[in-house]
C-alpha positions in Angstrom: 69.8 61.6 4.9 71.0 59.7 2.1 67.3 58.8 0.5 66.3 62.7 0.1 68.0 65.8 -0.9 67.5 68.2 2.0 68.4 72.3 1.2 72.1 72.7 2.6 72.8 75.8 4.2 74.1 77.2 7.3 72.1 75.2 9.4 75.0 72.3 8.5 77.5 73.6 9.6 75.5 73.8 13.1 74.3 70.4 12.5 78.1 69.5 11.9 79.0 71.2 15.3 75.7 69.1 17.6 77.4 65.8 16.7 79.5 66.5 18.8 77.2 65.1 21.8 74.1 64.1 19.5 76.7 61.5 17.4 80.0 61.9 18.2 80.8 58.4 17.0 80.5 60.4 13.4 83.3 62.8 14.4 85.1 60.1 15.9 85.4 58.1 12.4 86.1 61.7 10.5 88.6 62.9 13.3 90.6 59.3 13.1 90.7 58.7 9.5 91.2 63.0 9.0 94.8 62.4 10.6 96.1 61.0 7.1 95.3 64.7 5.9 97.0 66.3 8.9 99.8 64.2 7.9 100.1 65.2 4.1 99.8 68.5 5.7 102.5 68.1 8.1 105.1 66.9 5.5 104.1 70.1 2.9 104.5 72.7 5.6 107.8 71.0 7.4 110.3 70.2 4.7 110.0 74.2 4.1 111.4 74.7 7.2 113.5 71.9 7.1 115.3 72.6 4.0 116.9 75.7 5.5 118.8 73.5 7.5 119.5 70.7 5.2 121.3 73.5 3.5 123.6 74.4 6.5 124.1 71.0 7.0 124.8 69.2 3.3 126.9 71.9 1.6 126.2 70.2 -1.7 122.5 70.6 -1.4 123.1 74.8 -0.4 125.1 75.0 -3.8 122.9 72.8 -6.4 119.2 73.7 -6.4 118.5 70.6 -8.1 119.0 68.9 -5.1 116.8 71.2 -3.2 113.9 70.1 -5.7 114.9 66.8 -5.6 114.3 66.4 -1.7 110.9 68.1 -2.0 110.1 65.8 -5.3 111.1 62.8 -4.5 108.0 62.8 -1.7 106.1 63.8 -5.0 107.0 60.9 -7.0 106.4 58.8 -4.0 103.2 60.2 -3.4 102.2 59.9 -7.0 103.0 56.0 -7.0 101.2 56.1 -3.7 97.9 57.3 -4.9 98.4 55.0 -8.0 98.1 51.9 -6.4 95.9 52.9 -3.3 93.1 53.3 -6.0 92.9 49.6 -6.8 94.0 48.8 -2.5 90.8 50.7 -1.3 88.7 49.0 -4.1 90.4 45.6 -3.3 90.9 45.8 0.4 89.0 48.6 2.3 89.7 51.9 3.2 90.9 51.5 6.2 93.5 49.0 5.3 94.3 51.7 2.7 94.7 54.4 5.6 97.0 51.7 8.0 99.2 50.6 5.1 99.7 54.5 4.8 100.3 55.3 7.9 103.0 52.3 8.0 104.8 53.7 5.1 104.9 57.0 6.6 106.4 56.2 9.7 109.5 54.0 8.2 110.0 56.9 5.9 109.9 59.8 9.0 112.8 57.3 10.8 114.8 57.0 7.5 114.7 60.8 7.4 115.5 61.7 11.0 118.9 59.0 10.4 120.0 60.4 7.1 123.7 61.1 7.3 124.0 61.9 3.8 121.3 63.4 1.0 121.1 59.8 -0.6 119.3 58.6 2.4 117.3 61.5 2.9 115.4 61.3 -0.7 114.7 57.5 0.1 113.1 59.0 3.4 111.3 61.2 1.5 110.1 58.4 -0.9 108.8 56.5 1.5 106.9 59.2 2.7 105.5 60.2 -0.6 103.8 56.6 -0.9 102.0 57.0 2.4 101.1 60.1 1.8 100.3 59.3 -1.8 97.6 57.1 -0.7 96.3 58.7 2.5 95.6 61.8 0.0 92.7 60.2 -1.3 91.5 56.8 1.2 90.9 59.7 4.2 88.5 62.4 2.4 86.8 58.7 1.1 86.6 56.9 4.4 85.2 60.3 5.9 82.8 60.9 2.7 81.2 57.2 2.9 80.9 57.4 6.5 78.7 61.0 6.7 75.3 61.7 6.3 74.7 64.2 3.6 73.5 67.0 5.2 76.8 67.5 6.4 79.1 65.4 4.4 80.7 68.6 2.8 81.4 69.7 6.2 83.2 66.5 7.6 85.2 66.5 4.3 86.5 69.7 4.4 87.8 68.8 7.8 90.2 66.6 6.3 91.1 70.1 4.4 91.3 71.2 8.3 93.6 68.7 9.2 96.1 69.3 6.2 96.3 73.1 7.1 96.4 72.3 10.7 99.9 70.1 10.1 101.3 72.6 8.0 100.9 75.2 11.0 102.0 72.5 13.8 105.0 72.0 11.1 106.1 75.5 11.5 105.6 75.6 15.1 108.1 72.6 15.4 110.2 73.9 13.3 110.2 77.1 15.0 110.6 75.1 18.6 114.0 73.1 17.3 116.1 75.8 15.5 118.1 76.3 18.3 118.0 72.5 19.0 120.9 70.1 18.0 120.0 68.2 15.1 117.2 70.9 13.8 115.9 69.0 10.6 116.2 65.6 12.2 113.7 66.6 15.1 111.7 68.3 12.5 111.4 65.4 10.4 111.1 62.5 12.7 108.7 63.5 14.8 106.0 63.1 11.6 106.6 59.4 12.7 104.1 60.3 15.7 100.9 61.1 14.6 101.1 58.6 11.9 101.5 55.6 14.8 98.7 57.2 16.7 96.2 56.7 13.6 97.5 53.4 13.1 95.9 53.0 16.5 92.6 54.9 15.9 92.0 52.9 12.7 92.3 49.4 14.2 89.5 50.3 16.7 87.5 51.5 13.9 85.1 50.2 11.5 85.6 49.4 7.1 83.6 52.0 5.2 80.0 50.8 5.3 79.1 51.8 1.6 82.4 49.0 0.9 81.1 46.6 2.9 77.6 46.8 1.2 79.7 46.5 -2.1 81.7 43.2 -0.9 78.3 41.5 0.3 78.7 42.2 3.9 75.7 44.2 4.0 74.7 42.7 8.0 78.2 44.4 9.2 77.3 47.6 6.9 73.7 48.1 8.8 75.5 47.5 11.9 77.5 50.6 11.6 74.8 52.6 9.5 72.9 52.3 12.7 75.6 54.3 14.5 76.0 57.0 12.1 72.2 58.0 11.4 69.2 58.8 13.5 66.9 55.5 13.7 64.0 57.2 11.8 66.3 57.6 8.8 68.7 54.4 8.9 65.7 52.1 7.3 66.1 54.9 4.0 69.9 55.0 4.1 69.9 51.4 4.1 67.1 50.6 1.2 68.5 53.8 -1.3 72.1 52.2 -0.7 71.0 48.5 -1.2 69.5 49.8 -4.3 72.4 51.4 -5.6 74.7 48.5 -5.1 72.1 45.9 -6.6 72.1 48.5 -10.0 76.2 48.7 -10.1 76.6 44.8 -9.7 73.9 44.6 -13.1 77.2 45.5 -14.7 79.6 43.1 -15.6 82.5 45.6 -14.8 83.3 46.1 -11.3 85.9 47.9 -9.4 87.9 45.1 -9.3 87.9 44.6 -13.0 88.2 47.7 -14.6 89.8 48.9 -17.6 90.5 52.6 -18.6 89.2 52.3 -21.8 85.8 51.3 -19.9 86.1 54.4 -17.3 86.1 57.1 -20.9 83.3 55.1 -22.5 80.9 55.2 -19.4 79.9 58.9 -19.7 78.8 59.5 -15.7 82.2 58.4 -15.4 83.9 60.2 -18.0 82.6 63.9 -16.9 83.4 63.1 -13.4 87.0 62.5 -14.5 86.9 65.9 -16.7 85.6 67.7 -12.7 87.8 65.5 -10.8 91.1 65.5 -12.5 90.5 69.2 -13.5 90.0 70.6 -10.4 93.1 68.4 -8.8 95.7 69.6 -11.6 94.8 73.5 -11.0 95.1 73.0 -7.9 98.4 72.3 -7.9 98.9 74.5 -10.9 97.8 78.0 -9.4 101.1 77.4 -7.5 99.7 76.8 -4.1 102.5 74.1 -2.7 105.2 76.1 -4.3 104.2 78.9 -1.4 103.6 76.4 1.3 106.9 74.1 0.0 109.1 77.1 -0.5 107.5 79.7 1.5 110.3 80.4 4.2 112.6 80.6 0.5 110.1 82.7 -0.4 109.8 85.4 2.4 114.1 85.2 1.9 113.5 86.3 -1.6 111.6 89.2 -0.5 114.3 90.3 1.6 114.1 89.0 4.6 117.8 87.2 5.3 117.3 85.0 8.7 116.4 81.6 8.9 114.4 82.3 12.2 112.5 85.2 10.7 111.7 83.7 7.8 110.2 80.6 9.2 108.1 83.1 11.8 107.0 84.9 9.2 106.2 81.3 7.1 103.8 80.7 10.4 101.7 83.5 9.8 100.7 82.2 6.4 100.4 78.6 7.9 98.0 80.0 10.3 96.0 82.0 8.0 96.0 78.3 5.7 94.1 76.9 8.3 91.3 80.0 9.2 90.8 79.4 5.7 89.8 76.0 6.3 87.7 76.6 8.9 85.8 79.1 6.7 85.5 76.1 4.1 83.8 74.1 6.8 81.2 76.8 7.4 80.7 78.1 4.0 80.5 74.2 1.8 77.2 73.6 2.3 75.7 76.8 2.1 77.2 78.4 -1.1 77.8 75.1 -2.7 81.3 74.0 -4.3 80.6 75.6 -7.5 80.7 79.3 -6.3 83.2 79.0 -3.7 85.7 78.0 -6.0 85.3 81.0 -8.5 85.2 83.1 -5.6 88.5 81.6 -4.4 89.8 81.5 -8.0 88.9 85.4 -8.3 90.7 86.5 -5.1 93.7 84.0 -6.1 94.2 86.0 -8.8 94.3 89.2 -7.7 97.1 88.5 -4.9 98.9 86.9 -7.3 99.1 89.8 -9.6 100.2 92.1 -5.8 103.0 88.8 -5.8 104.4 90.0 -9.5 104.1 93.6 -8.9 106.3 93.3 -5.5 108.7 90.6 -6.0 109.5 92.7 -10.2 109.9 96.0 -7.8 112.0 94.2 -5.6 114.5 92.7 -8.3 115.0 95.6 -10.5 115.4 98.0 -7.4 117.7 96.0 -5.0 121.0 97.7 -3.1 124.2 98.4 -5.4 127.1 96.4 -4.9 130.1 99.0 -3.7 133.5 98.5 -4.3 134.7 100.0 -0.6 132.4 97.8 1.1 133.5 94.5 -0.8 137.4 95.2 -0.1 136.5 95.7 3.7 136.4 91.9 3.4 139.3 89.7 1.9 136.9 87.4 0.3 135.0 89.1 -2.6 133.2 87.0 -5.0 135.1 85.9 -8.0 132.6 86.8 -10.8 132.1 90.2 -9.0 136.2 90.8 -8.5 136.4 89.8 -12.8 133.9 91.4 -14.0 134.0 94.5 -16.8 130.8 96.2 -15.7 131.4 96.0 -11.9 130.3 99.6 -11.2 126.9 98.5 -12.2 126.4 95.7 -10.4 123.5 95.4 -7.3 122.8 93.0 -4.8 120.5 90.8 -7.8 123.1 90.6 -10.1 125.3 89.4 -7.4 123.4 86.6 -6.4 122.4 85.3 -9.6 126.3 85.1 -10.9 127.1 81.9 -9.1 125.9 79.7 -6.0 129.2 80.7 -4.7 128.5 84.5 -4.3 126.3 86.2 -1.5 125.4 89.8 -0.6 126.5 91.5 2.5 124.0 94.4 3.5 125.3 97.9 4.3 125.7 98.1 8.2 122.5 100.7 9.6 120.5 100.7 6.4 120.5 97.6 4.4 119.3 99.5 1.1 122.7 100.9 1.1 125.2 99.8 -1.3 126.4 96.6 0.3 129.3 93.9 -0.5 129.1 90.7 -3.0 131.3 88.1 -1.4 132.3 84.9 -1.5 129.4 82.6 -0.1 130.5 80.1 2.7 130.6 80.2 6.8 133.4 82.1 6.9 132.1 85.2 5.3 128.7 84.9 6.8 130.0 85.0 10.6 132.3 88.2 9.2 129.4 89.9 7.8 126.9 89.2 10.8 129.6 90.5 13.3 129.3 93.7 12.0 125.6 93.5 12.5 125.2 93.7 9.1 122.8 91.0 7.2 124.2 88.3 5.1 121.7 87.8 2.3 122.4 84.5 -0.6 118.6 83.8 -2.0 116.6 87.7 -2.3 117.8 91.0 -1.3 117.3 93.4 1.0 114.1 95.2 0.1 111.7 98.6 1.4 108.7 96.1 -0.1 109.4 92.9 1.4 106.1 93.1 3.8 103.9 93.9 0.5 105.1 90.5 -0.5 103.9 89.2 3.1 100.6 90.5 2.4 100.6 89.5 -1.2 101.1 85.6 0.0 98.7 86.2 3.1 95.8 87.1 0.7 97.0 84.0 -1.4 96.5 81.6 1.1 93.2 83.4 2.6 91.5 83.2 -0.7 93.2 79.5 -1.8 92.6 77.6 1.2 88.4 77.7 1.4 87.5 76.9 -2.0 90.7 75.4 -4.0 92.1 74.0 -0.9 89.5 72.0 0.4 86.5 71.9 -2.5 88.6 69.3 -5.2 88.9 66.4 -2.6 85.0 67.3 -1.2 84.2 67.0 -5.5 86.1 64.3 -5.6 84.6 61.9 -2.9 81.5 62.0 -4.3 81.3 62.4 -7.6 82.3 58.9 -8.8 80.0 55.9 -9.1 80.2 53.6 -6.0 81.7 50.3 -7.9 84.7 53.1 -9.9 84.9 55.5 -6.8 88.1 54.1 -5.6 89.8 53.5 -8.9 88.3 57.3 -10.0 89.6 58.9 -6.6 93.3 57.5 -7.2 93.3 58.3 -10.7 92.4 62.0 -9.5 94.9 61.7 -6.7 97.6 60.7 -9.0 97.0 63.9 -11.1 97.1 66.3 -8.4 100.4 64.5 -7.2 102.0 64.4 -10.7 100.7 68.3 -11.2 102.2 69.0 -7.7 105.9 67.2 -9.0 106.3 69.2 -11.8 105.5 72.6 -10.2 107.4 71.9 -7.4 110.6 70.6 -9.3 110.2 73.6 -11.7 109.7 76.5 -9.5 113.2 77.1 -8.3 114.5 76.7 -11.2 112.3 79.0 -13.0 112.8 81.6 -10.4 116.4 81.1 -11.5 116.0 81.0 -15.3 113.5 84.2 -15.5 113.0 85.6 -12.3 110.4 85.5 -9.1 108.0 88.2 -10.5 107.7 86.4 -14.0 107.1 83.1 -12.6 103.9 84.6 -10.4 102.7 85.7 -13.6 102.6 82.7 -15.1 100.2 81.2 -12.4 97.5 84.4 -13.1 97.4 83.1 -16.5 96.7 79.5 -15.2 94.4 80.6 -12.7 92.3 82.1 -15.2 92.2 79.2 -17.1 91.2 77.7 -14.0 88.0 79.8 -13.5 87.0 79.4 -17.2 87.4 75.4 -16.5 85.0 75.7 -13.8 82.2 77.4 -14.9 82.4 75.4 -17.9 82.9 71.6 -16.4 82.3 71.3 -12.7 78.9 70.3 -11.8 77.0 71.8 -8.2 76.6 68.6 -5.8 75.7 70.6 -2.9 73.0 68.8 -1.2 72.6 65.9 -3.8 72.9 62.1 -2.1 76.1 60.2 -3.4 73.9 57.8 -4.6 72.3 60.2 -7.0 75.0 61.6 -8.1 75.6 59.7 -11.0 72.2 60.6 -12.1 72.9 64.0 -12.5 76.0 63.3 -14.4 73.8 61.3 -16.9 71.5 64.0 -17.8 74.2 67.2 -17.1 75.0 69.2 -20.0 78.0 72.6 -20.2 76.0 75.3 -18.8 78.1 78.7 -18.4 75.2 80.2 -15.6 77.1 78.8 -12.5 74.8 80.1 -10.1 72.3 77.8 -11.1 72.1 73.7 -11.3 72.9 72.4 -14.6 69.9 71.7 -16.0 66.1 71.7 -14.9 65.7 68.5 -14.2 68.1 68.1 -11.4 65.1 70.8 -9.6 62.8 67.7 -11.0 64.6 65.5 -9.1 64.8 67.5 -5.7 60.8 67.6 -6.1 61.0 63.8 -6.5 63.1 63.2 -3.2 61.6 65.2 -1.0 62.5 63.1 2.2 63.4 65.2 4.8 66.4 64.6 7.0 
């Protein structure tokens, strides 16, 4: 309950799994407000797929990657005002009004997408979208975190983690299921505008977050519900330890509703729950994950793997591995605590990334010549290739990366043979696919291209349980009650502005300095990341919300991340030794 600090362990995750028919109104409230993350997830996994398509179908957006990063970005800078202002809208008026306002945004934006006739329209689409999901990112893991008991709080928040890695995998599935369908992206896009009317739904048949309601004075409506979420010999606790919080916070003359940033650094719980919070959401963006789920299908084509089709199927096996991952965060949260699971995933994030350099440097400096009698068998060879001095020494790499205008044609049989660099439209592509050969314009064909399959697999299998899930479970409860919503959409905002630049960068520095240095640059990162953790997140496995703050008061640095951070945190488990 939240008046004690019971011992979280397995035992959980089983107690998450009986409410199912001992409360299910609890999963009901996590479920409902857990579609916002299914539908940040949904948008991450299907403009991947997506922008294949976009490419076939805007000619200007295949030849200029700038455009390709602006239709994943501009969702980014939406998102990033989105989680700005939902702060101060969840403070001011609810979470749920938060999640609904969302939800509204994201539909109008899913219809503007579906009817884009040109790219213009498209990225406003996409904008709209990046505001709702902007400020789903962080009202859902809130609305779930106040409205669980927290024996199993972790649980219930990592299945908002769920949820995300769940829509990336539907995402691929519908992308897979309207390839051959007229229209492709449209379908692939506008059907995000149904689960976000179907939680519009949910949410107006469901109640305000009770620990809000307490805050705003309604503290009759806030028992009423506290009633429904918490066995009756425990809701009398909840009720008094909550009361008691809110009576300290409103002692201060700052509120939510009044709150300056200057204020937020000079109140120290505050100020280290900013360093944990804020941390944890820029490396998560920074150890590159959304540049594999964004451009993953681009990905699997730049380890050699030419077809659309394949490299969205192949895309789906990572999507699905995503979400096992999440499911192994529900399980493990409140057993090994947050703390350990992210060095863990950290560690393991590392090594695969370090299997990504290795393969994707092999695959550049050892792709297929370029030979001269397969080139003339065409009558459309690739400027740059037909004027240059050196031609004799080109390969299938230094093909592609002379112009946007040039594309490889793989030897027919064996597509390590020496192949042909020709000019890249339709045209050519239908020429070179007759003769069953493979028509390659992002990577090139490659003996190592399933080592790079692996290498992302054991990416997303070691991301998605501790970085994927443990930041927004850190960050719904680490932040005083009267700044949590102000704290949460500052944190949001950082993982969103974290999440533009990688993403608008990633092409380009694929581009500029290749695929394999670009992977090393996130193992230094990630690194960084594991030191930053040891050094500045604090353990809240098991402690109530309420006390928290407590611990942030009295926490100093302490390097031994197995243990709590100091010995009084074990004085105040003796202290509250409530049971649940």
């Amino acid at each position: 309950m939240e008046g004690g600090v019971p011992e979280a362990d397995v035992s959980a995750f089983r107690e998450c799994l009986s409410l199912s028919w001992k409360n299910p109104y609890v999963l009901r409230l996590a479920f409902s407000a857990g579609i916002g993350g299914f539908l940040f997830g949904y948008d991450t996994g299907v403009i991947s797929g997506a922008l294949l398509y976009i490419r076939d179908d805007f000619k200007a957006v295949d030849r200029q990657t700038w455009l390709q990063e602006a239709i994943v970005s501009t969702a980014l800078a939406g998102a990033i005002i989105g989680a700005s202002v939902g702060g101060w809208i969840n403070d001011r008026f609810g979470r749920k009004k938060a999640i609904i306002l969302a939800d509204t945004l994201f539909f109008i934006g899913s219809v503007v997408m579906a009817a884009a006739i040109n790219p213009a329209i498209l990225i406003v689409g996409r904008v709209f979208v990046g505001l709702g999901v902007g400020m789903a990112s962080m009202a859902s893991p809130l609305y779930i975190s106040e409205a669980s008991p927290t024996r199993v709080r972790g649980a219930l928040v990592s299945l908002n983690g769920f949820l995300i890695t769940g829509g990336q995998f539907l995402s691929y599935l519908i992308n897979l299921a309207f390839t051959n369908a007229p229209g492709t992206w449209r379908w692939m896009l506008g059907v995000a505008a149904l689960p976000a009317l179907t939680q519009i739904v949910l949410m107006l048949m469901l109640p305000e977050s009770p620990r809000w309601l307490f805050r705003k004075g309604k503290e009759e409506e806030a028992k009423q519900i506290l009633r429904k979420i918490y066995p009756p010999q425990d809701v009398e606790d909840e009720i008094i330890t909550l009361k008691e919080s809110v009576e300290m916070e409103t002692k201060d003359d700052s509120t939510s509703n009044k709150v300056s940033i200057i204020k937020l650094l000079k109140t120290k719980t505050v100020r280290r729950g900013l360093y944990a919070g804020m941390g944890l959401q820029i490396f998560q963006q920074f150890v590159g994950i959304n540049t594999v789920m964004y451009y993953s299908p681009t990905i699997v084509q730049l380890a050699g793997f030419a077809s659309n089709r394949t490299a969205l199927l192949l895309s789906l096996v990572t999507a699905g591995i995503n979400a096992f991952g999440s499911i192994l965060s529900i399980y493990f949260i409140d057993k090994t605590g947050r703390k350990k699971l992210l060095l863990f995933s950290l560690s393991g994030v590392v090594v695969s990334l370090v299997v990504l350099t290795v393969v994707f440097h092999q695959t550049t400096t050892h792709s297929p010549m370029v030979s001269e009698i397969e080139t003339s068998f065409f009558n459309n060879t690739c400027p740059d290739y037909r004027s240059a001095f050196d031609a004799a020494k080109w390969d299938c790499m230094k093909c592609l990366k002379a112009s946007p205008e040039c594309g490889f044609c793989a030897s027919a049989g064996n597509k390590l043979l020496p192949g042909a660099c020709l000019i890249s439209n339709d045209t050519t592509e239908d020429q070179c696919q007759k003769q069953q050969r493979q028509w390659y314009t992002r990577g090139c064909p490659s003996q190592n291209g399933w080592l790079a399959l692996i290498g992302l697999s054991l990416y997303i299998l070691f991301f998605s349980p501790g970085m994927g899930t443990v930041p927004w479970v850190v960050n719904s409860e680490i932040y005083p009650l009267r700044y949590r919503g102000v704290c949460g959409g500052m944190a949001s905002t950082s993982n969103w502005v974290s999440n533009l630049i990688v993403a608008q960068s990633f092409l380009s520095l694929t581009d500029a300095i290749g695929t394999s240095y670009t992977f090393m640059i996130f193992i230094f990162i990630t690194v960084a990341a594991i030191v930053f953790v040891i050094v500045f997140v604090p353990e809240t496995k098991g402690l109530p919300i309420e006390e928290v703050e407590n611990m942030l008061e009295r926490r100093t640095l302490n390097f031994k991340f197995w243990q709590r951070n100091s010995d009084s945190d074990d004085q105040v488990l003796s202290q509250k030794n409530v049971s649940f």
